[in-house]
BALUMLO-803897 format. One line per field, with one value per atom (N, C-alpha, C, CB): x, y, z; residue in one letter. Coordinates in steps of 0.2 Angstrom, whole numbers, plus 5000, padded with zeros to 4 digits. Glycine has a CB too. Example, Ala and Ser with C-alpha at 12.3 -4.5 7.8 and 13.67 -1.06 7.14 Angstrom:
u (5066;5062;5066;5057;5064;5068;5064;5070) .
v (4972;4978;4984;4978;4989;4995;5000;4997) .
w (5039;5039;5039;5045;5035;5036;5039;5029) .
resn (A;A;A;A;S;S;S;S) .
This chain:
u (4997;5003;5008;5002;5014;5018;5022;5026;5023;5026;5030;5020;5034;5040;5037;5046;5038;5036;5043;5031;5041;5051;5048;5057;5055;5054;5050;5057;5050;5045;5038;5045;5037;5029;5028;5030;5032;5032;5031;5036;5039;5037;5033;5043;5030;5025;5018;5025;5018;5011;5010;5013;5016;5017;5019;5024;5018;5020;5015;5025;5013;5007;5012;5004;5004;5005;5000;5011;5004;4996;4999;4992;5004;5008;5003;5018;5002;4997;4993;4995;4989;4981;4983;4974;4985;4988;4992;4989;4997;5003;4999;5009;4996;4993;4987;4989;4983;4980;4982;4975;4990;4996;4996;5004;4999;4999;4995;5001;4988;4980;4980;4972;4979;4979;4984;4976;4989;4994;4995;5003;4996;4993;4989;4991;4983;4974;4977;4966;4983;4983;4980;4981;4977;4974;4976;4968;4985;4991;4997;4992;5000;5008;5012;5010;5011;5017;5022;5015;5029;5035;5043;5037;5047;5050;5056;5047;5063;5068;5072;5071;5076;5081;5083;5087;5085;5089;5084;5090;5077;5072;5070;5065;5069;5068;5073;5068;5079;5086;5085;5091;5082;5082;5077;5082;5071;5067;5067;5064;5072;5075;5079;5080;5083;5087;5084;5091;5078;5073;5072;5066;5068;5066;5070;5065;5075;5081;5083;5087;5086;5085;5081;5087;5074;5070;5071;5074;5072;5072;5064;5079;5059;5053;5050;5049;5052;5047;5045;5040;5043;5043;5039;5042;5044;5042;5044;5043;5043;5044;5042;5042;5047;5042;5042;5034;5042;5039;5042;5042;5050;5052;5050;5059;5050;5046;5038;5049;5036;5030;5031;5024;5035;5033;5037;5033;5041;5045;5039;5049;5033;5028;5023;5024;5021;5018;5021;5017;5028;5031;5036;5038;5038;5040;5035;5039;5039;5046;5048;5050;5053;5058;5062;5065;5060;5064;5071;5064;5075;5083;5085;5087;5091;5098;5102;5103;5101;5109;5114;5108;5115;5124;5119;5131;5116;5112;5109;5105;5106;5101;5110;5094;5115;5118;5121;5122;5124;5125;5124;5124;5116;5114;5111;5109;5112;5109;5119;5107;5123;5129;5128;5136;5126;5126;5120;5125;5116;5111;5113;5108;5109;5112;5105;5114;5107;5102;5105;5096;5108;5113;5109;5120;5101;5097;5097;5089;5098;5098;5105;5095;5102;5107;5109;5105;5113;5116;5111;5118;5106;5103;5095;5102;5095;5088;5091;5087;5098;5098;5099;5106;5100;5101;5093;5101;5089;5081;5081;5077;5082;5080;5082;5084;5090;5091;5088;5097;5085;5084;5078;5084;5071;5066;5067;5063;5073;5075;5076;5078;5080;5084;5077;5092;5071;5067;5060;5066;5061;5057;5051;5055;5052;5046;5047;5049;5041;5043;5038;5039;5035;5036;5037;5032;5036;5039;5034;5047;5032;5028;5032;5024;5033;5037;5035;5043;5037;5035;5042;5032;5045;5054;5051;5060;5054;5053;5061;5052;5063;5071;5071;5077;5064;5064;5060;5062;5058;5054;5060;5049;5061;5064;5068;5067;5068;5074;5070;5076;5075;5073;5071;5076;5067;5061;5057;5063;5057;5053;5049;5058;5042;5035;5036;5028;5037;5035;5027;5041;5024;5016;5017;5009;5016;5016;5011;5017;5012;5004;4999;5006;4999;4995;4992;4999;4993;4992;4986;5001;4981;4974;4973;4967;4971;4970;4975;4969;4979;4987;4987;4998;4986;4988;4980;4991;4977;4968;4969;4963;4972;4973;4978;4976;4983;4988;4985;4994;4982;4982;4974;4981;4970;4963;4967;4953;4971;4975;4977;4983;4978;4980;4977;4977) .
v (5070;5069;5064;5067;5067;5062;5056;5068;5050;5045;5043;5040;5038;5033;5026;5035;5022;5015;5010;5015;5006;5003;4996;5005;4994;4988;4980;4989;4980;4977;4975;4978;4982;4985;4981;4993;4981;4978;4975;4978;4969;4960;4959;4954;4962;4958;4958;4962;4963;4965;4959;4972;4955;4947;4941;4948;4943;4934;4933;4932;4927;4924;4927;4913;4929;4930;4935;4933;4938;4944;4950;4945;4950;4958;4960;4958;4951;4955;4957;4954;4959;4963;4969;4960;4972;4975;4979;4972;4979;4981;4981;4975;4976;4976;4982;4968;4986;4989;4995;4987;4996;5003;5003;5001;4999;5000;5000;4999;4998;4999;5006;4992;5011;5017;5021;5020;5020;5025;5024;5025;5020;5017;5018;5013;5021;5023;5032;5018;5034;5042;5044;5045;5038;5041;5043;5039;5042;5046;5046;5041;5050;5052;5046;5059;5040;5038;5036;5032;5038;5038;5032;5047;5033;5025;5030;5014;5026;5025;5020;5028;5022;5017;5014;5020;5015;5010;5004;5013;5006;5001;4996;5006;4999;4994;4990;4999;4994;4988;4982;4990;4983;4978;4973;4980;4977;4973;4967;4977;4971;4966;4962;4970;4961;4958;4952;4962;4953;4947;4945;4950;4948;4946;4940;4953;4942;4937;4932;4941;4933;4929;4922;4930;4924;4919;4915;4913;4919;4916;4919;4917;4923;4922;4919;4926;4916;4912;4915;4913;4916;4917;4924;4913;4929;4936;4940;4940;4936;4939;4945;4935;4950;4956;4963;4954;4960;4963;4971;4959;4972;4978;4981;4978;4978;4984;4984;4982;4981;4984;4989;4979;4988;4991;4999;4988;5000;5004;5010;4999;5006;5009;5013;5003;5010;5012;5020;5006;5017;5024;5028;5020;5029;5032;5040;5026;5046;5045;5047;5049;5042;5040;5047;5034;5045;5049;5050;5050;5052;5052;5053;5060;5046;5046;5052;5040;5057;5061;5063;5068;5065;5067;5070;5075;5075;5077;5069;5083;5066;5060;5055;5054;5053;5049;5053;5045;5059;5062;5062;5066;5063;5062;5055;5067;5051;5044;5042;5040;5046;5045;5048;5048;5052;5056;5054;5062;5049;5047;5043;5043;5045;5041;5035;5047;5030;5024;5019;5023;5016;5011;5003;5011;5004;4997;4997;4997;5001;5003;5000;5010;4997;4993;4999;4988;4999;5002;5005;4997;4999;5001;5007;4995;5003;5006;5014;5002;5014;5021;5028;5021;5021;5027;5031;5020;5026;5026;5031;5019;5031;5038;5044;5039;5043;5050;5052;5051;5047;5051;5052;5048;5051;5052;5060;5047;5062;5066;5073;5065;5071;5077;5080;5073;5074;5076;5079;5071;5079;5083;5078;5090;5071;5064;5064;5054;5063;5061;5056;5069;5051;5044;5040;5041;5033;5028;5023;5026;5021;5014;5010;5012;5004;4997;4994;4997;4987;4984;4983;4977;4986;4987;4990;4994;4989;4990;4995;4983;4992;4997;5004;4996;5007;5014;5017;5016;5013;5016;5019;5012;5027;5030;5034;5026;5032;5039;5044;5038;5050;5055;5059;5056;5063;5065;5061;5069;5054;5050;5046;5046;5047;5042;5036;5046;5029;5023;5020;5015;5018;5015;5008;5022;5004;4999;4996;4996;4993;4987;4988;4975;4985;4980;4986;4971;4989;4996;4997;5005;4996;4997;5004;4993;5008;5014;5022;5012;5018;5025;5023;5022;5015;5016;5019;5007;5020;5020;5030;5018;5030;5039;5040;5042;5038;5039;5039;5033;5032;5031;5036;5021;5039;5043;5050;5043;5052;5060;5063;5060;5057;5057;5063;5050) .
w (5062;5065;5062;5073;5062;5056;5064;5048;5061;5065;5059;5070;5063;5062;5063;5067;5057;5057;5056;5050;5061;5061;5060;5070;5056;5054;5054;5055;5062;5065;5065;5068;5063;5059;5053;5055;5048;5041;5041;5038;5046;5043;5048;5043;5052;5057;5053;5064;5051;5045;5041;5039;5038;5033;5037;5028;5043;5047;5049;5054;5052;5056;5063;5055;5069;5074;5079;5073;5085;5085;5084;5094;5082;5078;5073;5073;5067;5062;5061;5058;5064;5062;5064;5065;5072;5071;5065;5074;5064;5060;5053;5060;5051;5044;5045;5041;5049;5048;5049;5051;5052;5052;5045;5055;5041;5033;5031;5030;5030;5026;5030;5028;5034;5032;5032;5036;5031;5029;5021;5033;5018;5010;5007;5009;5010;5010;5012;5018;5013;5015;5019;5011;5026;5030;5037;5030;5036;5043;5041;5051;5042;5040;5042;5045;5040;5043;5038;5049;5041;5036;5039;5035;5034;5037;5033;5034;5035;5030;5025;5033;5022;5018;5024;5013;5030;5036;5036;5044;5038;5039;5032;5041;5028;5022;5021;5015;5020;5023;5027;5027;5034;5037;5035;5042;5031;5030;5025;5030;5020;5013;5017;5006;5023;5025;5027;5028;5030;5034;5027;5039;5023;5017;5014;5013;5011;5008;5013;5006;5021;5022;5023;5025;5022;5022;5032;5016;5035;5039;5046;5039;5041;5043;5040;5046;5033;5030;5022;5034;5017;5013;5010;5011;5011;5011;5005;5017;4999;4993;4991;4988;4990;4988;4994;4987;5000;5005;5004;5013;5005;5005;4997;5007;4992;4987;4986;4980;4992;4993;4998;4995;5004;5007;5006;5013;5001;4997;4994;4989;4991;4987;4995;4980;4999;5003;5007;5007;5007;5013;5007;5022;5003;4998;4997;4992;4998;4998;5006;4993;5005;5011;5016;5008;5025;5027;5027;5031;5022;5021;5030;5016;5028;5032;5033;5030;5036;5035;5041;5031;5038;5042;5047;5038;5049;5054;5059;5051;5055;5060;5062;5052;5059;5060;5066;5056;5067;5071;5077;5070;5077;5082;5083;5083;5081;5081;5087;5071;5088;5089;5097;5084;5097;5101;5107;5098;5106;5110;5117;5105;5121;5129;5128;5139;5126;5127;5124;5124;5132;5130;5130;5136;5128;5125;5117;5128;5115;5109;5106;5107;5099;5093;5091;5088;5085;5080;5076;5076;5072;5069;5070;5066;5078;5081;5082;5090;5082;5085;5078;5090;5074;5066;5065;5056;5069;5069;5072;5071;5080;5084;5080;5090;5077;5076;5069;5076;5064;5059;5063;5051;5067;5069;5071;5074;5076;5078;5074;5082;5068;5063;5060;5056;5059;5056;5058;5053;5065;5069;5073;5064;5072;5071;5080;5065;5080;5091;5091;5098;5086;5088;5084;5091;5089;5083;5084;5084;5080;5081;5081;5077;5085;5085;5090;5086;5089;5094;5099;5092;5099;5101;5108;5095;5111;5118;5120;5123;5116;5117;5116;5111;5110;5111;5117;5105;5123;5127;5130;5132;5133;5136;5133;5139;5127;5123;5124;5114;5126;5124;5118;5126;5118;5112;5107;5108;5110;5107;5112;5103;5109;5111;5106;5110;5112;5105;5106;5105;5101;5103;5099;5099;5104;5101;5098;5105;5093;5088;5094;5087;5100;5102;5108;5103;5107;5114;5107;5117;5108;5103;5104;5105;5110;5112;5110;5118;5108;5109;5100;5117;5098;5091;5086;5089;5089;5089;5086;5101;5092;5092;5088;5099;5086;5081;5075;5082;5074;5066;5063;5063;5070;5067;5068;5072;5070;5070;5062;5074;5059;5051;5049;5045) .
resn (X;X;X;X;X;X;X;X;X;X;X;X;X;X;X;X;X;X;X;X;X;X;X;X;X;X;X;X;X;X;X;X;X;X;X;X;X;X;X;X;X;X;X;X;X;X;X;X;X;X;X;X;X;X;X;X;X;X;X;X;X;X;X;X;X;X;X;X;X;X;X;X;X;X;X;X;X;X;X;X;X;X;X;X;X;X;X;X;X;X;X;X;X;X;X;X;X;X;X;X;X;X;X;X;X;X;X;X;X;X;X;X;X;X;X;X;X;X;X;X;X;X;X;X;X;X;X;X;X;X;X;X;X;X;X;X;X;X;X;X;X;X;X;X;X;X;X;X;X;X;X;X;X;X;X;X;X;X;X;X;X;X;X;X;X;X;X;X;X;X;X;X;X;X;X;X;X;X;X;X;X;X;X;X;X;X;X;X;X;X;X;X;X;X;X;X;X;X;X;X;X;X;X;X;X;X;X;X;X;X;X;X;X;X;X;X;X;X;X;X;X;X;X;X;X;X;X;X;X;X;X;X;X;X;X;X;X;X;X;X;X;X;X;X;X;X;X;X;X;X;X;X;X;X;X;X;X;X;X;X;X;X;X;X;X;X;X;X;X;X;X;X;X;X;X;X;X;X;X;X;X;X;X;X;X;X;X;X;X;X;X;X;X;X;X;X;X;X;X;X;X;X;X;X;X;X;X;X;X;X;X;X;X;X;X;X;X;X;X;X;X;X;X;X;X;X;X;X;X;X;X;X;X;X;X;X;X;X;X;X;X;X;X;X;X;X;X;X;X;X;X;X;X;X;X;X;X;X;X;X;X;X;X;X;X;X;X;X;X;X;X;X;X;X;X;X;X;X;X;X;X;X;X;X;X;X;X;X;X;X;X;X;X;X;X;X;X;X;X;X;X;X;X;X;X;X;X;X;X;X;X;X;X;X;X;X;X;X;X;X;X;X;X;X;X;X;X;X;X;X;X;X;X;X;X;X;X;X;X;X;X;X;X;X;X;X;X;X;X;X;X;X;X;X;X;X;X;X;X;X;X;X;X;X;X;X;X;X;X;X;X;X;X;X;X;X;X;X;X;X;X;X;X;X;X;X;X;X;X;X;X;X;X;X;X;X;X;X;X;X;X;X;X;X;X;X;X;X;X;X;X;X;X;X;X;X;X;X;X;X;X;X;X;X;X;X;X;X;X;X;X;X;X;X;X;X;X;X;X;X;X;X;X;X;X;X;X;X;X;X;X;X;X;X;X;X;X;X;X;X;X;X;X;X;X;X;X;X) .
């Protein structure tokens, strides 16, 4: 089953916290090829953005590692922003919603995050890190 790995995923995987073991064991098997899970250029963006700002701490590298893990990327397009416009979830940011809709143009019905904003969108299941049992089932479906 292919899923959506959002940003949160990433730098949580490189901070101290309880996201990391978690999150780091999302990417030791999609890395290892053992679940579909795919991201986009929005997400990596955000991730380089944390990254440079330095403002979780020194995460040199992060987005071109995490470039080589999820590569290749689910394109942004005219279909996903579309419908990323078109969405009725007025908790969702900008960026989060670029997220629904590329999940949606691409046919992805979840999303991993720790984002509580995607609970409710329509055609999207989110599974959080720390939900062990739902993320348990996700990453052995691979």
């Amino acid at each position: 089953m292919t899923f959506f790995v959002d940003a949160n995923v990433i730098v949580y995987a490189a901070t101290e916290g309880e996201y990391r073991g978690p999150c780091l064991d999302v990417l030791d098997v999609i890395a290892r090829g053992g679940a579909d899970g795919r991201t986009s250029p929005a997400v990596l963006e955000e991730v380089w953005y944390v990254e440079r700002s330095g403002r979780a701490g020194a995460l040199d590298g992060l987005a071109a590692s995490a470039y080589t893990v999820f590569t290749p990327l689910l394109p942004v397009t005219d279909d996903a922003f579309r419908l990323a416009l078109a969405l009725r979830a007025p908790q969702l940011g900008p960026a989060d919603r670029v997220h629904a809709g590329t999940c949606l143009a691409h046919g992805v019905n979840v999303v991993v995050s720790a984002d509580v904003a995607f609970d409710g969108v329509r055609g999207l299941r989110r599974v959080d890190p720390l939900d062990h049992r739902a993320l348990g089932r996700l990453l052995s479906a691979g």
